[in-house]
C-alpha positions in Angstrom: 68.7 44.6 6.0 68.6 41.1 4.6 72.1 40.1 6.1 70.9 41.6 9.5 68.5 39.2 10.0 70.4 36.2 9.1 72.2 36.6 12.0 68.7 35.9 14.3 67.3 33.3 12.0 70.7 31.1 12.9 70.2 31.8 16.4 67.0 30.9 16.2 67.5 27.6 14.9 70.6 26.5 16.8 68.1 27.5 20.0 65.2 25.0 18.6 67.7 22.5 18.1 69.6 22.8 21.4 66.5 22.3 23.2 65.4 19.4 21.7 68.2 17.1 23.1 68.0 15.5 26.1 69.8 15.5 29.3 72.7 12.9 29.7 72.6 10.5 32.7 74.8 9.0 34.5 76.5 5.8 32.8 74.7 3.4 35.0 73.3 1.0 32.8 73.0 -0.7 29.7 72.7 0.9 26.2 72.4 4.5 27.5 71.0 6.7 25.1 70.9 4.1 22.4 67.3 2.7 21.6 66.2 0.9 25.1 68.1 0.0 27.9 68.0 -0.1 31.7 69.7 1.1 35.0 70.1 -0.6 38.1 69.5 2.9 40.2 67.2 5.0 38.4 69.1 8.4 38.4 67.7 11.3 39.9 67.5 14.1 37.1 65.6 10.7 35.0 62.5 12.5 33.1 60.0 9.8 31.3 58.0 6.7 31.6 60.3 3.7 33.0 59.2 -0.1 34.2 60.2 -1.7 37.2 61.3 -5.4 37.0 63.6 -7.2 39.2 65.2 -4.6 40.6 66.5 -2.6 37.4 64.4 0.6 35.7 63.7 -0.5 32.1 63.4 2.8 29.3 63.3 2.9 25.7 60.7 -0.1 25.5 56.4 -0.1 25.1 54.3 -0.9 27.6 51.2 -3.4 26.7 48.2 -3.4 29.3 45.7 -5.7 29.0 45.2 -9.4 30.6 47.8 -11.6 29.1 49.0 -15.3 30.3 52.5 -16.4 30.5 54.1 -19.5 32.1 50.3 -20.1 33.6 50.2 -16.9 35.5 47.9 -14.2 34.5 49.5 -10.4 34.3 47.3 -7.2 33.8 49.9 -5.5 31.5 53.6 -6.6 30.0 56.3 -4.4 28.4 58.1 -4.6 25.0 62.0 -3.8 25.7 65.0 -5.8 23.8 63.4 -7.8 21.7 61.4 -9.6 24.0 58.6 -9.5 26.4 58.6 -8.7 30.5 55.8 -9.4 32.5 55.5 -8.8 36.1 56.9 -5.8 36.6 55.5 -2.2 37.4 55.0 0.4 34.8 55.5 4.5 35.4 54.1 6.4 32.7 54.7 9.8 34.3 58.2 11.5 35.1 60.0 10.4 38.1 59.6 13.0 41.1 
């Protein structure tokens, strides 16, 4: 009986972990799928919070709101991505339609 069940309890587990990765996008920008990067076209099957700046979709970083100064402009929110900060921008915190 033990060994019949063995069989389920893999499948089970190779099911849990098949669903927990992600779909693959199109190579369109820049460290895809490794820590944060960015496309220049966000691509349509895209699931997740993302930040607009200058024309490219930023993933993978944080976004900060809040009131914060930089270069004697005032900006109502920023976002962590690389290393260093970008204000300016617009953040999506909800999955791309």
């Amino acid at each position: 009986m033990k060994t019949s069940l063995l069989p389920l309890i893999l499948a089970a587990f190779a099911l849990c972990f098949s669903s927990c990765v992600g779909p693959v996008y199109p190579v369109g920008g820049v460290g895809v799928g490794v820590g944060p990067g960015y496309y220049s076209t966000l691509p349509p099957a895209y699931r997740g919070p993302y930040y607009h700046h200058n024309n490219r979709y930023y993933y993978g970083g944080r976004y900060e709101p809040g009131r914060f100064l930089y270069n004697g402009h005032p900006y109502t929110g920023r976002y962590y991505h690389g290393g260093h900060y970008l204000y300016g921008g617009r953040h999506y915190g909800h999955i791309h339609p």
